[in-house]
C-alpha positions as CSV (number, residue, x, y, z in Angstrom):
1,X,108.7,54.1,82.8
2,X,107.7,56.9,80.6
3,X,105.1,57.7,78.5
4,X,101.4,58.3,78.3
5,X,98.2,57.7,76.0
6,X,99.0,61.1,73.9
7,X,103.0,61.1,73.8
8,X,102.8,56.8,73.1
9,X,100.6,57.8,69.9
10,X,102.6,60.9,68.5
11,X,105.9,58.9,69.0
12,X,104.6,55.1,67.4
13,X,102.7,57.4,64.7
14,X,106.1,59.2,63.7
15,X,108.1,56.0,64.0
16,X,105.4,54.1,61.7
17,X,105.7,57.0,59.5
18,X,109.3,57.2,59.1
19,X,110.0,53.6,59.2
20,X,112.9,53.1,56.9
21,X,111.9,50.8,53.5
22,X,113.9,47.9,53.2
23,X,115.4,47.7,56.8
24,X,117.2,44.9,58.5
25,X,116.1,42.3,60.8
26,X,113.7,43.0,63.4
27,X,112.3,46.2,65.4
28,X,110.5,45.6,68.7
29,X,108.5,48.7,70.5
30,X,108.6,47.5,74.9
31,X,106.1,50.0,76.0
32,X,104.8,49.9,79.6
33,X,102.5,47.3,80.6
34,X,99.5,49.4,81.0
35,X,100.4,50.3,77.3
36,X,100.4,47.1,75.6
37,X,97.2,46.4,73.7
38,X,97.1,50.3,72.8
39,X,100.3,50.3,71.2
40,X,99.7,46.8,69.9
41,X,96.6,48.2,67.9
42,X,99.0,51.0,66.6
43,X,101.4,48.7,65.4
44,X,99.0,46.0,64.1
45,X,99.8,45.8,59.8
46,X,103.4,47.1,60.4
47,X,106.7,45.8,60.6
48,X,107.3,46.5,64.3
49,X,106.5,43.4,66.5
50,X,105.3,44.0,70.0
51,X,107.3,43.2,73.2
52,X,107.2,43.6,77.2
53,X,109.5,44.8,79.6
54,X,109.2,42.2,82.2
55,X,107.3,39.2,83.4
56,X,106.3,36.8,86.2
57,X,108.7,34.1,86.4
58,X,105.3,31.8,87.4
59,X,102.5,31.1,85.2
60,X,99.6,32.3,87.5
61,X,98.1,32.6,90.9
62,X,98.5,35.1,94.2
63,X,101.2,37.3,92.4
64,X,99.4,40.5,93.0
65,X,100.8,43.2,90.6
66,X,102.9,40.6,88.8
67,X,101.7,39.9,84.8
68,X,102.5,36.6,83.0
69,X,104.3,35.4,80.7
70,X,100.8,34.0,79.3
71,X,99.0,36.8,79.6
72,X,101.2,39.0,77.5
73,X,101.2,36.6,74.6
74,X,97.5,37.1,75.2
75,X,97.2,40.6,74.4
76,X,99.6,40.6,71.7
77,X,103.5,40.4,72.6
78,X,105.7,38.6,70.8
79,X,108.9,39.4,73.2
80,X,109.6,39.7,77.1
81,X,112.8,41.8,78.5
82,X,114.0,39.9,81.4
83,X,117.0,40.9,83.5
84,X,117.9,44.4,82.7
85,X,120.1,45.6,84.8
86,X,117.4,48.1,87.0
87,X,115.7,45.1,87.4
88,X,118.5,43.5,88.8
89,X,119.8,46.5,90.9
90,X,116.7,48.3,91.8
91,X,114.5,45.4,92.6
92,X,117.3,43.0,93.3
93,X,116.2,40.0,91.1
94,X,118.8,37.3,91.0
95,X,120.6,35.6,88.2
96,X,118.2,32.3,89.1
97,X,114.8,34.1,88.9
98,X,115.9,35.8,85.6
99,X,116.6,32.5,84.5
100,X,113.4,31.0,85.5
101,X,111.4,33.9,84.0
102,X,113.4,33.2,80.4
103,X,111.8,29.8,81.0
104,X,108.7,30.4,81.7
105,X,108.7,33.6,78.7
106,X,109.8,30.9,76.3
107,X,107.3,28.0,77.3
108,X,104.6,30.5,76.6
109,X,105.5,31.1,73.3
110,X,107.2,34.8,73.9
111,X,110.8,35.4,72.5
112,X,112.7,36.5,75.8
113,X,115.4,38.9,75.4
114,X,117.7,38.3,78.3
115,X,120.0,41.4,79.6
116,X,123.6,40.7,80.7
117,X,126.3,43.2,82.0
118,X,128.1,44.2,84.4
119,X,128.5,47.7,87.0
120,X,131.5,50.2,87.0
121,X,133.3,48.7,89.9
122,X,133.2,44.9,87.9
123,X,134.8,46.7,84.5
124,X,137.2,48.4,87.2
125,X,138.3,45.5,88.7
126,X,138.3,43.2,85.3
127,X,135.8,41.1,86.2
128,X,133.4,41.8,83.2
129,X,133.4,38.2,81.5
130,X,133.3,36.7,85.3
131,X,129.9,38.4,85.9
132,X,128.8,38.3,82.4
133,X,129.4,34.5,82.7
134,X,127.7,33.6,85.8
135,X,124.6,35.8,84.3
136,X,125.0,34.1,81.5
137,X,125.5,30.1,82.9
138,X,122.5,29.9,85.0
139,X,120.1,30.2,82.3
140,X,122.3,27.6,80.2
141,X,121.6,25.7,82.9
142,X,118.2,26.0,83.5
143,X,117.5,26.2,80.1
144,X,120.1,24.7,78.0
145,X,121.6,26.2,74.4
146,X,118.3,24.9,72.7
147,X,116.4,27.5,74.5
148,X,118.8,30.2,74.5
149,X,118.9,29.4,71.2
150,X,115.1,30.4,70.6
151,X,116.0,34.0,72.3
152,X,117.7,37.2,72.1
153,X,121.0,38.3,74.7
154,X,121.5,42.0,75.2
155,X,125.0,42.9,77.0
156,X,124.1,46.3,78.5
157,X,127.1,47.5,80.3
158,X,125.4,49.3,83.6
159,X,128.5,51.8,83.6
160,X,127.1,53.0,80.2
161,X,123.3,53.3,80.6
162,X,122.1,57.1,80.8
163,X,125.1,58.1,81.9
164,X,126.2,59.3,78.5
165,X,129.6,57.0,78.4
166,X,128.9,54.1,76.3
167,X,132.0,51.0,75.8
168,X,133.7,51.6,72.5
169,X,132.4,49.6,69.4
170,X,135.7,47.1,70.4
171,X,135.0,46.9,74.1
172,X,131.3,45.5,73.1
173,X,132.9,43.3,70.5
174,X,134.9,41.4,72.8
175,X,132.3,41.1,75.5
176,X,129.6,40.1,72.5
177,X,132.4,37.3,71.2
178,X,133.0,36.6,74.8
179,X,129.3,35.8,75.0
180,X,129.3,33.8,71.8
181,X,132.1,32.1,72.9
182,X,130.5,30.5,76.2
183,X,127.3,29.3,74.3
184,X,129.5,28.1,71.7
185,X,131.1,25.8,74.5
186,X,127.6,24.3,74.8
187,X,126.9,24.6,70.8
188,X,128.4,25.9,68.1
189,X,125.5,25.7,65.8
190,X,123.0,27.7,68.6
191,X,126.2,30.2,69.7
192,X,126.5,31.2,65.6
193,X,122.6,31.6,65.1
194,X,121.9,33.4,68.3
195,X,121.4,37.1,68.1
196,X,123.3,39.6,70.6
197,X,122.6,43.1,70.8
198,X,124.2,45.9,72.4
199,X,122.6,47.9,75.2
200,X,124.5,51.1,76.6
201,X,123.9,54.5,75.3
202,X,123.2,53.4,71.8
203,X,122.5,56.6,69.8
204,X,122.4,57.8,65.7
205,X,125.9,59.0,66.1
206,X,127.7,55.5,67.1
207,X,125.3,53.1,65.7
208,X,126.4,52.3,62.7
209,X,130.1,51.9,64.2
210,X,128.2,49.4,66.7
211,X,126.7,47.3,64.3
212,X,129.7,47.2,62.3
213,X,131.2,45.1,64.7
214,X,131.2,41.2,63.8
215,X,129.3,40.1,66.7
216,X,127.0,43.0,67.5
217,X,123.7,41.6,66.1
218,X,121.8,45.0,67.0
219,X,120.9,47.3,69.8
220,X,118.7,47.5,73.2
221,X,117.5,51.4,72.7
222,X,116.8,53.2,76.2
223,X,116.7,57.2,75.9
224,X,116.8,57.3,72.4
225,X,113.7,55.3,71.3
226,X,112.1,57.9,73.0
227,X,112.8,60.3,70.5
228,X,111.4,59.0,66.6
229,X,114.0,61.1,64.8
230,X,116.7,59.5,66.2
231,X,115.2,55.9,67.3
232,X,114.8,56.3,63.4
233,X,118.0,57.0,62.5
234,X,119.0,53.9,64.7
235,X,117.0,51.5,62.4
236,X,118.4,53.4,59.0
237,X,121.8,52.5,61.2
238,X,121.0,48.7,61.5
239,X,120.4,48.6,57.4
């Protein structure tokens, strides 16, 4: 939740600007929903697709406040966030409503990005691929590898989100391979084209060591796509 009308334009103007020639795969801006067709217009002729930070997990109807899956593809969005982790801990959404608002994202046409990871006191207690699974297996369920397949999965390590720690490039390698592994499980095809990225203090000074790793596929940006300079070096990073 940050931003407004003047900062929103100074920092998609800079990023347009500086966008590196020839980079890799994808780069999606998730303003604010108040934001969306603004920034959309901004990024309308450029490289940089346009996504949301949340959604309803129904498709319309007395949900005051809530926004749709259907109405985001409306006004321009191409991807939906569902289940980052302050989502999950500050408004206590559970593993099945995330799972129902990847369904929903996806039967609108949206490419969900579903966030996975788990809090200090799980990597304490070595239960990270026990909560990273059970994230993780009721959208399988719900959905099944096809749809998962049509998506993105960020692990974002709660522990390391704007705390300043971040896991090692080998501690997200084995929880991204981990990941891999359980969808592979369901279908090896789907689990070898589905895109992971890493989400937990992702910076210019250990991206490139991030994406290095075999099955880091890119990066959820928090704090640092906040600043162009260095969301820009993130991007040079991902070439």
């Amino acid at each position: 939740m940050h931003g407004s009308r003047g900062e929103n334009a100074r920092l998609i103007e800079e990023i347009v600007g500086g966008y590196p020639a020839g980079a890799a795969g994808d780069c999606i801006v998730c303003p604010p929903f108040v934001y969306l067709q603004e920034v959309g217009r901004m990024l309308r002729d450029t490289p940089i697709a346009l996504g949301a930070q949340n959604t309803c997990a129904d498709a319309h109807g007395a949900f005051t406040g809530e926004v749709s899956a259907g109405m985001l593809k409306d006004v321009g969005c191409n991807y939906v966030i569902v289940g980052h982790s302050e989502r999950r801990l500050i408004y206590r959404e559970s593993d099945q409503l995330i799972a129902r608002k990847f369904a929903m994202a996806h039967s609108k046409g949206l490419i969900p990005i579903l966030c996975v990871g788990e809090q200090l006191a799980d990597r304490e207690a070595s239960r990270t691929e026990e909560v990273v699974a059970r994230q993780l297996e009721v959208v399988l369920e719900l959905c099944g590898p096809e749809v998962l397949g049509h998506g993105l999965v960020a692990y974002e390590p709660v522990w390391a989100i704007g705390t300043g720690r971040n896991a090692t490039p080998q501690q997200a390698q084995e929880v991204h391979a981990f990941i891999r592994a359980r969808i592979a499980a369901r279908d090896a095809r789907i689990a070898a084209a589905t895109r992971i990225l890493y989400g937990g203090s992702v910076k210019a000074g250990n991206a490139a060591e991030l994406f290095a790793m075999p099955d880091v596929d890119g990066g959820l940006i928090g704090g640092a796509s906040l600043k162009a300079d260095e969301f820009l070096a993130i991007l040079a990073a991902a070439r």
